[in-house]
N, CA, C and O atoms as a GROMACS GRO file, in nm:
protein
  572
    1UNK      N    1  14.079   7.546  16.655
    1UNK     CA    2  14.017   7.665  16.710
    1UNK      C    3  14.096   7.707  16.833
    1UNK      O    4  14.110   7.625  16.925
    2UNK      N    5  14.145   7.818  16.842
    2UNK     CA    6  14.214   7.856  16.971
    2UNK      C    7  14.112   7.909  17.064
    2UNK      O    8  13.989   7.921  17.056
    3UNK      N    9  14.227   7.947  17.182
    3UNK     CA   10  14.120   7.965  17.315
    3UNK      C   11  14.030   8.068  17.289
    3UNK      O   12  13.912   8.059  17.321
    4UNK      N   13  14.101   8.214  17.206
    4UNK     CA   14  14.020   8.301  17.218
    4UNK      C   15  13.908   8.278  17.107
    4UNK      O   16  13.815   8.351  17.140
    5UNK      N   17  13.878   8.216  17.003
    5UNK     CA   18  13.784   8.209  16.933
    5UNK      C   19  13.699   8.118  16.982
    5UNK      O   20  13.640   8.054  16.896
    6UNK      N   21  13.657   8.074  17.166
    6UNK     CA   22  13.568   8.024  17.215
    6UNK      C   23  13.529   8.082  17.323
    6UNK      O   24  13.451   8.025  17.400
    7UNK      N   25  13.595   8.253  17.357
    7UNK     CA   26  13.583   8.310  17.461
    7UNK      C   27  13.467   8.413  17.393
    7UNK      O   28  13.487   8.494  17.303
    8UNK      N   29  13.334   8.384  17.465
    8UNK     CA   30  13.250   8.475  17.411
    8UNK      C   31  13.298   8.611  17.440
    8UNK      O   32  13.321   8.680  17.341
    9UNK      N   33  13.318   8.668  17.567
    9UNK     CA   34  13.353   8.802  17.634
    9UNK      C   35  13.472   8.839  17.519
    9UNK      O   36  13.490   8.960  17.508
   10UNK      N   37  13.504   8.806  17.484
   10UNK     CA   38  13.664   8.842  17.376
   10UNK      C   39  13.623   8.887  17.224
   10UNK      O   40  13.664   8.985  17.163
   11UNK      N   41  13.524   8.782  17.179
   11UNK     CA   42  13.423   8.790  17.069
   11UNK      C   43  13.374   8.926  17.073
   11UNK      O   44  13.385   9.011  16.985
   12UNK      N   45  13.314   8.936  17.197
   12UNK     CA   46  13.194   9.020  17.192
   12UNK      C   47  13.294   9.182  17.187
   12UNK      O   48  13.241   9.282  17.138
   13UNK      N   49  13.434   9.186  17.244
   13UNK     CA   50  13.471   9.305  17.291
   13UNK      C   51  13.588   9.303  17.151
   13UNK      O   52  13.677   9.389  17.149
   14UNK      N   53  13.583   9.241  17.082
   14UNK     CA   54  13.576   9.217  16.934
   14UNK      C   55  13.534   9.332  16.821
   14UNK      O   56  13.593   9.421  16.760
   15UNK      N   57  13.409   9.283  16.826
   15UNK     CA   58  13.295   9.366  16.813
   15UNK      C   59  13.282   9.534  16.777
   15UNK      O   60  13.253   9.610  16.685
   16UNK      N   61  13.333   9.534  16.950
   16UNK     CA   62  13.310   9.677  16.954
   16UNK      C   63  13.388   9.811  16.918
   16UNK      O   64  13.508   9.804  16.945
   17UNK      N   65  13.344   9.932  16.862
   17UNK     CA   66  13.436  10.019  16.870
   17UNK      C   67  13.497  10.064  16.974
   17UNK      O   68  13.457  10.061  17.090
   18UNK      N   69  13.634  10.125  16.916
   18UNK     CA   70  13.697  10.137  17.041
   18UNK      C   71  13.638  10.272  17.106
   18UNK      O   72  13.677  10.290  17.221
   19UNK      N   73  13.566  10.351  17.063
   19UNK     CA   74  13.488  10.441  17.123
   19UNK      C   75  13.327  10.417  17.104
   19UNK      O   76  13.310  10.318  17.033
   20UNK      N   77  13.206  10.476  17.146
   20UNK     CA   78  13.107  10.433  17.118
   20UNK      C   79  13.033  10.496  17.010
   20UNK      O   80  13.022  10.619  17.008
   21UNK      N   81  12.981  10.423  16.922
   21UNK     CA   82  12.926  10.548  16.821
   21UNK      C   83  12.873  10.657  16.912
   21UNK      O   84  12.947  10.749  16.946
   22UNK      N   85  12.765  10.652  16.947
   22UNK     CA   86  12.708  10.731  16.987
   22UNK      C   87  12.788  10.892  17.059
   22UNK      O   88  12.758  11.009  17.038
   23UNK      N   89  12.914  10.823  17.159
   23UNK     CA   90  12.969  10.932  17.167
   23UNK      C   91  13.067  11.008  17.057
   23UNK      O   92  13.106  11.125  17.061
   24UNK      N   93  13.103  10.887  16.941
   24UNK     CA   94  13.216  10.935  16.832
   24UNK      C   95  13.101  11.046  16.766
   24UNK      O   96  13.133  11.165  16.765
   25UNK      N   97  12.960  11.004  16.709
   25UNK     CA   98  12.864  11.065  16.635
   25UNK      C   99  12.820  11.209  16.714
   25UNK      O  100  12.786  11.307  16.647
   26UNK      N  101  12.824  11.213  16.872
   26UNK     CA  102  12.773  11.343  16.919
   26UNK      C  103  12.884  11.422  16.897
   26UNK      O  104  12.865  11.541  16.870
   27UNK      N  105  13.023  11.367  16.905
   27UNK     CA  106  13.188  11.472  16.887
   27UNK      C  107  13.162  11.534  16.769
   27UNK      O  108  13.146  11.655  16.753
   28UNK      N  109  13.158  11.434  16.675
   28UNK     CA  110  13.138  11.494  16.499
   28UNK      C  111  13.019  11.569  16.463
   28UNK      O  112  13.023  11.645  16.367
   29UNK      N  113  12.904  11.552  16.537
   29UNK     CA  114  12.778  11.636  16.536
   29UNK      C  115  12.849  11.793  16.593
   29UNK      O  116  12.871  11.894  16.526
   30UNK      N  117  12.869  11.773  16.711
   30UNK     CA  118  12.906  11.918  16.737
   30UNK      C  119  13.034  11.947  16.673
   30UNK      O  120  13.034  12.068  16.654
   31UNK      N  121  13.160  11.889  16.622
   31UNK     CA  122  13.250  11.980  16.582
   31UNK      C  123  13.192  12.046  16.452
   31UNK      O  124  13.207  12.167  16.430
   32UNK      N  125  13.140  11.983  16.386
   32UNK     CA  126  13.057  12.033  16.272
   32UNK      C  127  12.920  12.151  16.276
   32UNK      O  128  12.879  12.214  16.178
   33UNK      N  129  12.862  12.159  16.434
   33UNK     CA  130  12.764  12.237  16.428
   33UNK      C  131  12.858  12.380  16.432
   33UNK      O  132  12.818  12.482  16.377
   34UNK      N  133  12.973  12.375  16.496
   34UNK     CA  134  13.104  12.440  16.458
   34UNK      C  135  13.095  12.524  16.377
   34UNK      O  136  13.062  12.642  16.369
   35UNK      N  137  13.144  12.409  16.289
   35UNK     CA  138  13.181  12.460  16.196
   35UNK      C  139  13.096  12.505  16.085
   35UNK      O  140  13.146  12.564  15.990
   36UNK      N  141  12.990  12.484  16.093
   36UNK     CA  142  12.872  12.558  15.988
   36UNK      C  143  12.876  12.692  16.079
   36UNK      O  144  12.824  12.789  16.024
   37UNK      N  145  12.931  12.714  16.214
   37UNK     CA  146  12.884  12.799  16.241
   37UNK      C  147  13.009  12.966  16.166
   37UNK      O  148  13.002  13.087  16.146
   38UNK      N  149  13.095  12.862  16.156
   38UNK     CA  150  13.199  12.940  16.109
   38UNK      C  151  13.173  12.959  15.957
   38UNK      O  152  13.212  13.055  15.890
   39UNK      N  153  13.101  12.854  15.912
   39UNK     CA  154  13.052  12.881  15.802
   39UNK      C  155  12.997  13.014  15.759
   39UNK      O  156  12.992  13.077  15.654
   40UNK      N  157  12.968  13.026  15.849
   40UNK     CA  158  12.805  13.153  15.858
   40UNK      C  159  12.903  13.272  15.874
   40UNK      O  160  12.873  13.379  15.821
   41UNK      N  161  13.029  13.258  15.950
   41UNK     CA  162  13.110  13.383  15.994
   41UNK      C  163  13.171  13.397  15.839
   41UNK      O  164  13.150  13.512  15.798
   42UNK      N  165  13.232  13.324  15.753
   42UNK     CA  166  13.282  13.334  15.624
   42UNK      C  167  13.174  13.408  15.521
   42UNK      O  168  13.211  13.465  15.418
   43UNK      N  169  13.072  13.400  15.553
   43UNK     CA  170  12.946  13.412  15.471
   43UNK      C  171  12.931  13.553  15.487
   43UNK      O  172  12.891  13.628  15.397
   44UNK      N  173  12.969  13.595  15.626
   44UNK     CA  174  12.918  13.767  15.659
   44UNK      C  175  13.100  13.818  15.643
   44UNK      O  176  13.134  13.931  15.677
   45UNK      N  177  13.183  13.733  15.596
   45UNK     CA  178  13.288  13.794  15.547
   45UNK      C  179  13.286  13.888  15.435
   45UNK      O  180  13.321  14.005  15.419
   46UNK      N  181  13.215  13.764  15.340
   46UNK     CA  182  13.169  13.827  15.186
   46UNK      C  183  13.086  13.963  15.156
   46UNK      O  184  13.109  14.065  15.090
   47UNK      N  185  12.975  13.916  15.239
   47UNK     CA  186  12.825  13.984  15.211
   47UNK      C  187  12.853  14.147  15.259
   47UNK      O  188  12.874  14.234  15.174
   48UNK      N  189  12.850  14.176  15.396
   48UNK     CA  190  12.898  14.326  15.377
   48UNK      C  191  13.031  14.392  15.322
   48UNK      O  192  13.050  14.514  15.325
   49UNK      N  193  13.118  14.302  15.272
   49UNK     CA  194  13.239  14.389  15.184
   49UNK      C  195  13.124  14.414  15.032
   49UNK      O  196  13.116  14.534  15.008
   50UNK      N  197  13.067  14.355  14.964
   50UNK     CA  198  13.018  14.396  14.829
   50UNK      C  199  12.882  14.478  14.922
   50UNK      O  200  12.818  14.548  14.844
   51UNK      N  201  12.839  14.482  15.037
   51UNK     CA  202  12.726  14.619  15.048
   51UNK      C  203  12.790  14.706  15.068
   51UNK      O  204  12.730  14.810  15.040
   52UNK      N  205  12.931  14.730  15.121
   52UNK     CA  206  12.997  14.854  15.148
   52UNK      C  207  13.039  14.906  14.998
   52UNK      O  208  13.057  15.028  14.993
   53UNK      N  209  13.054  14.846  14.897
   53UNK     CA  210  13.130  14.850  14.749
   53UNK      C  211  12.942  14.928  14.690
   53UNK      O  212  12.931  15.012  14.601
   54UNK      N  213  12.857  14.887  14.747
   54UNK     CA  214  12.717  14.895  14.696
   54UNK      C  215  12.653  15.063  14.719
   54UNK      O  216  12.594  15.140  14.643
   55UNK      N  217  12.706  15.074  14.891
   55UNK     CA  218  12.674  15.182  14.960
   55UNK      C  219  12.762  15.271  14.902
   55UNK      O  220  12.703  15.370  14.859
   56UNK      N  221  12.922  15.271  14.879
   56UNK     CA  222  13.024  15.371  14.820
   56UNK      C  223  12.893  15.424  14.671
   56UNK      O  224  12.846  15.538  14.675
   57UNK      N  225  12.857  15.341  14.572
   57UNK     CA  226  12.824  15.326  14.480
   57UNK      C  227  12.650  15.417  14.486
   57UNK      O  228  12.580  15.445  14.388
   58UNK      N  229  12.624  15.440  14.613
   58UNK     CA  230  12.493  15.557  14.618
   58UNK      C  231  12.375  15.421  14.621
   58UNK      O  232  12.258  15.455  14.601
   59UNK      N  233  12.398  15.286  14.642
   59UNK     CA  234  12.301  15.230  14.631
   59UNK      C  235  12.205  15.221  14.834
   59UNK      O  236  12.249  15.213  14.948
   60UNK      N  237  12.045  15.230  14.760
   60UNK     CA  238  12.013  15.258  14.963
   60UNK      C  239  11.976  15.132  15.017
   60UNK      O  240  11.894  15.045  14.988
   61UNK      N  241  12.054  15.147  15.099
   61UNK     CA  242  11.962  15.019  15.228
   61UNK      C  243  11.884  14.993  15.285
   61UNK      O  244  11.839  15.092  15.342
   62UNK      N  245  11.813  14.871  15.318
   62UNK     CA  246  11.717  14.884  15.442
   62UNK      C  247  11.755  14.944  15.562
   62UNK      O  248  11.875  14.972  15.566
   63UNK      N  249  11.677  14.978  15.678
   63UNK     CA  250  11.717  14.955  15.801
   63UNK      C  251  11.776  14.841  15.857
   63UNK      O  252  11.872  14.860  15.932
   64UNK      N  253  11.714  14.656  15.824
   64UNK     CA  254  11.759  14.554  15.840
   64UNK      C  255  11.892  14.548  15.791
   64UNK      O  256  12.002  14.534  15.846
   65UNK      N  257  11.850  14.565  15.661
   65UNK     CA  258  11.989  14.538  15.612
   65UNK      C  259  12.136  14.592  15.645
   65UNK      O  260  12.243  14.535  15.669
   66UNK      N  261  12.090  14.744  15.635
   66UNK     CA  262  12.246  14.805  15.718
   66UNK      C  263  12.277  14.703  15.888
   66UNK      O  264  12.386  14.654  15.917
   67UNK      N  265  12.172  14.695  15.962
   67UNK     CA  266  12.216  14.657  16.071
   67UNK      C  267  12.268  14.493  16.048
   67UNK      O  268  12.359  14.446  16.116
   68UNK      N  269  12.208  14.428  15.961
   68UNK     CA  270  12.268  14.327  15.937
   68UNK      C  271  12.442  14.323  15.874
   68UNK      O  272  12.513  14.226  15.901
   69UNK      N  273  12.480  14.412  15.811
   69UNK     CA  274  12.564  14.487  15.716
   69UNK      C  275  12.688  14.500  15.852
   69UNK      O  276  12.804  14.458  15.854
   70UNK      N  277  12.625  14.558  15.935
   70UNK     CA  278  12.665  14.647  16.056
   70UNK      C  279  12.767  14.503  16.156
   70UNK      O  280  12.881  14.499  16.201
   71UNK      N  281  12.675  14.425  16.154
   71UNK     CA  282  12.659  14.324  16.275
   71UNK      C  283  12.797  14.231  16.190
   71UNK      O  284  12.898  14.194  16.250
   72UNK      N  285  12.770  14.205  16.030
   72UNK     CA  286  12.878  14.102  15.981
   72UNK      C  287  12.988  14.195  15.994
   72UNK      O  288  13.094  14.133  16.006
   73UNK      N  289  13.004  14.339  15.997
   73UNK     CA  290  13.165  14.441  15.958
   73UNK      C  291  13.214  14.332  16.124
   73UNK      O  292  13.316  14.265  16.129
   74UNK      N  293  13.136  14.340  16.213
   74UNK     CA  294  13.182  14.324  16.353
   74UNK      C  295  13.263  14.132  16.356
   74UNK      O  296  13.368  14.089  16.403
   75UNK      N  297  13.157  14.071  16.288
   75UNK     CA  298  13.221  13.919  16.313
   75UNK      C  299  13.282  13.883  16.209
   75UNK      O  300  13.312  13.764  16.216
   76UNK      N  301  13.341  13.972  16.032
   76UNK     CA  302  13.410  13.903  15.963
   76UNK      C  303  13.546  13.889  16.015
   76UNK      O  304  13.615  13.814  15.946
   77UNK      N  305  13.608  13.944  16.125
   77UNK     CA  306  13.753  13.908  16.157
   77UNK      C  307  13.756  13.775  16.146
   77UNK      O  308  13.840  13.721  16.074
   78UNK      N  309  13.650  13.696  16.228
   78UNK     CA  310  13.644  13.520  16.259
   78UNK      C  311  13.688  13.403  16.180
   78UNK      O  312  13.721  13.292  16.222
   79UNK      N  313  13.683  13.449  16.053
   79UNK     CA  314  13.656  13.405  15.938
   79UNK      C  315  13.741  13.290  15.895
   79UNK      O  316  13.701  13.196  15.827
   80UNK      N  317  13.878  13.307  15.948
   80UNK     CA  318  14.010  13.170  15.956
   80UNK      C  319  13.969  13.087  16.029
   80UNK      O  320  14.011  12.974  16.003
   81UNK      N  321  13.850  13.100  16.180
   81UNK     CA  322  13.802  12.990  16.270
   81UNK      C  323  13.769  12.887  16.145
   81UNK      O  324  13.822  12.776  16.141
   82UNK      N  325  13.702  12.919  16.072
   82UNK     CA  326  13.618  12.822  15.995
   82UNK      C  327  13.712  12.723  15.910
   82UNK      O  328  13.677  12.606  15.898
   83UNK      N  329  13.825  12.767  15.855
   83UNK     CA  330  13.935  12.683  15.796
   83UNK      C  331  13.991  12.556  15.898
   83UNK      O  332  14.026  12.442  15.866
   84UNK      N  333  13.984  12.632  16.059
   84UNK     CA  334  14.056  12.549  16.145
   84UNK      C  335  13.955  12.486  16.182
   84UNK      O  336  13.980  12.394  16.259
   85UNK      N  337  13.817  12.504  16.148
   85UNK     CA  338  13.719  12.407  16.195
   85UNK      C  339  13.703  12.329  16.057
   85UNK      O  340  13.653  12.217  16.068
   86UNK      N  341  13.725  12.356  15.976
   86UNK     CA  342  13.727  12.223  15.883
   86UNK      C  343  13.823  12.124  15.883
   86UNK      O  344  13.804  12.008  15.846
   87UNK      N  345  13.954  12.186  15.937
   87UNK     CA  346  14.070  12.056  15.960
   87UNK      C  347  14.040  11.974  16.032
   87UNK      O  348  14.048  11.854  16.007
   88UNK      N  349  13.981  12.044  16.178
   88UNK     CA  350  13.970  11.957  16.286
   88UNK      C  351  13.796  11.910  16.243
   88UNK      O  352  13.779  11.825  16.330
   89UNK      N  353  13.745  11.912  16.212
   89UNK     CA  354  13.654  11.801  16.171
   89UNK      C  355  13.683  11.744  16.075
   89UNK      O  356  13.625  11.635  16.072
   90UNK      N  357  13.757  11.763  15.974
   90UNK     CA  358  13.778  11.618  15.878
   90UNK      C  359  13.861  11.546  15.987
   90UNK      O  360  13.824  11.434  16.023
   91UNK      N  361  13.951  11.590  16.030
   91UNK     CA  362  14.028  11.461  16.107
   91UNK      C  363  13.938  11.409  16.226
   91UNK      O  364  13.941  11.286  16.236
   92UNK      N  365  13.869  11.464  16.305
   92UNK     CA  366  13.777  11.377  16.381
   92UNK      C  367  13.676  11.299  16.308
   92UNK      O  368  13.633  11.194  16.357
   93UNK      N  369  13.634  11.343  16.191
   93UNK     CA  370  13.540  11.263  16.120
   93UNK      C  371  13.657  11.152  16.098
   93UNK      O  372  13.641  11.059  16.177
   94UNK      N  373  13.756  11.137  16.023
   94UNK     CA  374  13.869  11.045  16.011
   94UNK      C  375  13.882  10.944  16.085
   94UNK      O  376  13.871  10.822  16.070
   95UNK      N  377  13.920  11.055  16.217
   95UNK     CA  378  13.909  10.954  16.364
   95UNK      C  379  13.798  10.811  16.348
   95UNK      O  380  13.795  10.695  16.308
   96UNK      N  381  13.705  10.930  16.418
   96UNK     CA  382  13.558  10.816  16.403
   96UNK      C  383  13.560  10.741  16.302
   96UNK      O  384  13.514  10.631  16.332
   97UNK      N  385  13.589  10.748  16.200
   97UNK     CA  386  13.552  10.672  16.092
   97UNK      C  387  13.682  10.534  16.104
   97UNK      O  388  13.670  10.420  16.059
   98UNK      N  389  13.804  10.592  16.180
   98UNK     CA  390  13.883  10.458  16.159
   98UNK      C  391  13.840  10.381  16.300
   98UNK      O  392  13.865  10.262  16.284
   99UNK      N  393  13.791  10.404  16.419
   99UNK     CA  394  13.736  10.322  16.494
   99UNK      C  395  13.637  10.225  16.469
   99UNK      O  396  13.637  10.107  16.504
  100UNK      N  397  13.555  10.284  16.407
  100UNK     CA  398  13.421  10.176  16.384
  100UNK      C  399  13.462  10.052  16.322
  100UNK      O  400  13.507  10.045  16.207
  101UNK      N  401  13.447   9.964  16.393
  101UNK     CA  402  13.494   9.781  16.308
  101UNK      C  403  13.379   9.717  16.259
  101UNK      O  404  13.409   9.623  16.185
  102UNK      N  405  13.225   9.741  16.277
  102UNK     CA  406  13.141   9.691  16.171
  102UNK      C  407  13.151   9.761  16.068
  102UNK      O  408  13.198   9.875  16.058
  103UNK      N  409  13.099   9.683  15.976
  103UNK     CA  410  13.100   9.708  15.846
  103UNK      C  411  12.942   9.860  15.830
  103UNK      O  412  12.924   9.980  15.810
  104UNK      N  413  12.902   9.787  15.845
  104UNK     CA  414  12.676   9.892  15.813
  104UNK      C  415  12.790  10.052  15.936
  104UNK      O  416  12.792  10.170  15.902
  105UNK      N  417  12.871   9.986  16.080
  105UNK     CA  418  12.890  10.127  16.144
  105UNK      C  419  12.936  10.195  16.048
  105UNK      O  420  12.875  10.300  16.028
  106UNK      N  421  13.073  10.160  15.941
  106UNK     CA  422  13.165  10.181  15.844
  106UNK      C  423  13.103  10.303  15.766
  106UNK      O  424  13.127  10.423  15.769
  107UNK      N  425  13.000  10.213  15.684
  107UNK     CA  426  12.951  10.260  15.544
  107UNK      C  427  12.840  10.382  15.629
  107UNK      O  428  12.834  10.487  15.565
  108UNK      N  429  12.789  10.382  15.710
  108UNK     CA  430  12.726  10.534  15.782
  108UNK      C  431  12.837  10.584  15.807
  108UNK      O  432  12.837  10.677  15.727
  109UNK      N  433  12.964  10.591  15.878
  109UNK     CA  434  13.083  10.710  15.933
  109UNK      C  435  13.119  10.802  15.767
  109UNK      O  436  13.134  10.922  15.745
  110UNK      N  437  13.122  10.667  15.664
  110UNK     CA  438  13.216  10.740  15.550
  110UNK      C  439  13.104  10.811  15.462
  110UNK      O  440  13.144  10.891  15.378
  111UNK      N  441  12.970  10.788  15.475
  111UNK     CA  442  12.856  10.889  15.398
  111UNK      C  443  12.897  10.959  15.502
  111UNK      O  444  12.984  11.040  15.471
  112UNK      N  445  12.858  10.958  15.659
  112UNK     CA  446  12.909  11.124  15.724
  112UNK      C  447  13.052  11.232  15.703
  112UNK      O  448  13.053  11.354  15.683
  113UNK      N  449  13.135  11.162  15.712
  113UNK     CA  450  13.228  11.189  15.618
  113UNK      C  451  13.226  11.305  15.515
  113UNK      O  452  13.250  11.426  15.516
  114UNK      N  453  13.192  11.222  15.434
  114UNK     CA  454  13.242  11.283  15.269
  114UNK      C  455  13.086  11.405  15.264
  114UNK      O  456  13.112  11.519  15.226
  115UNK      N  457  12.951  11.378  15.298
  115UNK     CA  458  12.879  11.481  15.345
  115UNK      C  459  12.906  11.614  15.403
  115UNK      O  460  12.851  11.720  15.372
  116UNK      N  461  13.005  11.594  15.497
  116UNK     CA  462  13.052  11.713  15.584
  116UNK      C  463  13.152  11.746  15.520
  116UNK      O  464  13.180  11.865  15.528
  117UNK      N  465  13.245  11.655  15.433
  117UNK     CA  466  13.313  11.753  15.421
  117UNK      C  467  13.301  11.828  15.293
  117UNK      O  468  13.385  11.913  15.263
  118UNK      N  469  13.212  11.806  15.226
  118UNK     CA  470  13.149  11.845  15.123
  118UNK      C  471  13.026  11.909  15.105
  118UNK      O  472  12.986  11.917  14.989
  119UNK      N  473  12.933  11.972  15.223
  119UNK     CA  474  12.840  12.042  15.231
  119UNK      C  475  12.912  12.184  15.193
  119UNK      O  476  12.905  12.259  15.095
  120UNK      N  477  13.010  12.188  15.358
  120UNK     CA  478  13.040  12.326  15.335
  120UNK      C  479  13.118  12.420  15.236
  120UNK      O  480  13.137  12.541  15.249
  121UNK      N  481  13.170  12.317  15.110
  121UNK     CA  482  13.240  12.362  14.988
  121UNK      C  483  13.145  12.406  14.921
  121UNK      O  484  13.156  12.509  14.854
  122UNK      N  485  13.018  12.322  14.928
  122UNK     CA  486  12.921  12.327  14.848
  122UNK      C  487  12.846  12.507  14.897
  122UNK      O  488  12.822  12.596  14.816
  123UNK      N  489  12.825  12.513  15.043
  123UNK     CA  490  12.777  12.602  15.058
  123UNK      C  491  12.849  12.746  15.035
  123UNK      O  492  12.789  12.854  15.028
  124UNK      N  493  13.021  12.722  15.021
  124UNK     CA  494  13.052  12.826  14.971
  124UNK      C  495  13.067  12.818  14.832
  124UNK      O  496  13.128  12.913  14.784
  125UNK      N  497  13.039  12.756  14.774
  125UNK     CA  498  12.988  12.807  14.607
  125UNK      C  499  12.838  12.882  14.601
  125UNK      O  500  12.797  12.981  14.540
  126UNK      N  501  12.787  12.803  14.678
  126UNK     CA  502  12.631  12.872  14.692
  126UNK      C  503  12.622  13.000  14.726
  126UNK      O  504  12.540  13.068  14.666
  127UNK      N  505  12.706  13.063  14.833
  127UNK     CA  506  12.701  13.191  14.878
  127UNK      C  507  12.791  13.255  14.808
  127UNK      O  508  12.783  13.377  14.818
  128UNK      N  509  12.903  13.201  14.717
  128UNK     CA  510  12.957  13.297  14.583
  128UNK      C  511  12.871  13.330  14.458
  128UNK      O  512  12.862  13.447  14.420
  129UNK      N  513  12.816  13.241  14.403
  129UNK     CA  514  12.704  13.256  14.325
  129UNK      C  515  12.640  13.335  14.329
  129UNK      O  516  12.631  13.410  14.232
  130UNK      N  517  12.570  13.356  14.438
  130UNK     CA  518  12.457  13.450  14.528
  130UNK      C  519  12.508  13.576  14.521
  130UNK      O  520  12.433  13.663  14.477
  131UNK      N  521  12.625  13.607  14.554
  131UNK     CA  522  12.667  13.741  14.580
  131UNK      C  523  12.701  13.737  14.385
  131UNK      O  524  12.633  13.801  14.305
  132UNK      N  525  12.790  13.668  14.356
  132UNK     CA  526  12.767  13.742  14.207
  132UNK      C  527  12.687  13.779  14.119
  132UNK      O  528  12.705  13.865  14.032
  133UNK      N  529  12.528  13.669  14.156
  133UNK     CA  530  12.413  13.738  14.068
  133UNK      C  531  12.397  13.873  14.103
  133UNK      O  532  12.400  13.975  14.034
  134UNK      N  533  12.377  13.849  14.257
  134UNK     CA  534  12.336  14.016  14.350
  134UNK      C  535  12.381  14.159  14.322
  134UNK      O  536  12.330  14.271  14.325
  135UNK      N  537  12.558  14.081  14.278
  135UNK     CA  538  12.629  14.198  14.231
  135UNK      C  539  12.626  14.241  14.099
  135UNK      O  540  12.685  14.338  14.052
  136UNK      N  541  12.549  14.155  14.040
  136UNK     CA  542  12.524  14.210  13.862
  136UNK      C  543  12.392  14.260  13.851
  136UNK      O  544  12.351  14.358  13.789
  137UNK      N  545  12.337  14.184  13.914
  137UNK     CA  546  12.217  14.308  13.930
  137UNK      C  547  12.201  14.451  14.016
  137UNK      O  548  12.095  14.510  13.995
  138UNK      N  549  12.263  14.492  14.080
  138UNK     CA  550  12.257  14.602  14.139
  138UNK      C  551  12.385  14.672  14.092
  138UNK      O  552  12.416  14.784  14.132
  139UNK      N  553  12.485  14.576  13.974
  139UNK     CA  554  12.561  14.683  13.857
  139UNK      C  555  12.477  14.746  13.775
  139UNK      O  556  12.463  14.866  13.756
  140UNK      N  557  12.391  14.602  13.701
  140UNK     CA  558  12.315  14.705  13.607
  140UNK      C  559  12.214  14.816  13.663
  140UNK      O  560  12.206  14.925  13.606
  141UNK      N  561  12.137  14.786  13.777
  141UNK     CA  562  12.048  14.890  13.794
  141UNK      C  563  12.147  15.019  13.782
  141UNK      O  564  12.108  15.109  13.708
  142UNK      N  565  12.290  15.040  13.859
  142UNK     CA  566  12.336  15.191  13.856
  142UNK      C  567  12.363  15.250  13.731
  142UNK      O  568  12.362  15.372  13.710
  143UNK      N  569  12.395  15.125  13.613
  143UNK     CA  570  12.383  15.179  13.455
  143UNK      C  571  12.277  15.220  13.422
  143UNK      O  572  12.260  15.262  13.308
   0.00000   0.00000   0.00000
């Protein structure tokens, strides 16, 4: 047995990540609240280009809706943030995930992980979907 496998303090700092979950988990919490948020900017990318294709087309709007319509023409420029917020959170999720040296820290970083980086693919199929039913139904109504 060598010296250091009787040095508790060495053991113990062993142990630990080299950052603390808690602060690796609040980094990846917010780069990700981020990036859903950019999510949301990609989302009003879509949605008023097919109401403007809707409105050309004689179809009428709410009041909400135009101003909602109104509000995404203003924030779809944003819309590449969200690409650069998915790089930089998979690689900080990465990060975090190669610090943690328990095993139970491990297997929680890599479900956070593959979650995040797979919600927001998920959510843009969800909001393509959406707009293509939307857009076949308010084709056929103009037939």
């Amino acid at each position: 047995m060598s010296s250091h496998d009787s040095d508790p303090e060495l053991q113990h700092d062993l142990k630990q990540p080299v950052c603390g979950v808690r602060t690796g988990a609040a980094l990846s919490a917010a780069i990700h609240a981020f990036l859903w948020g950019c999510v949301a900017l990609g989302a009003a990318y879509v949605v008023p280009y097919w109401a403007k294709v809707f409105q050309d087309f004689g179809v009428e709007l709410s009041t909400i809706q135009a101003f909602i319509i109104d509000l995404s023409f203003l924030t779809m420029r944003f819309w590449p943030i969200g690409v650069v917020g998915l790089v930089v959170a998979t690689v900080a999720d990465w990060w975090f995930l190669q610090t943690l040296t328990t095993q139970s820290s491990r297997s929680l970083a890599r479900f956070w992980f593959w979650a995040n980086v797979a919600l927001p693919i998920l959510a843009g199929v969800g909001i393509g979907v959406i707009v293509s039913i939307s857009t076949a139904n308010i084709m056929r109504n103009l037939s």
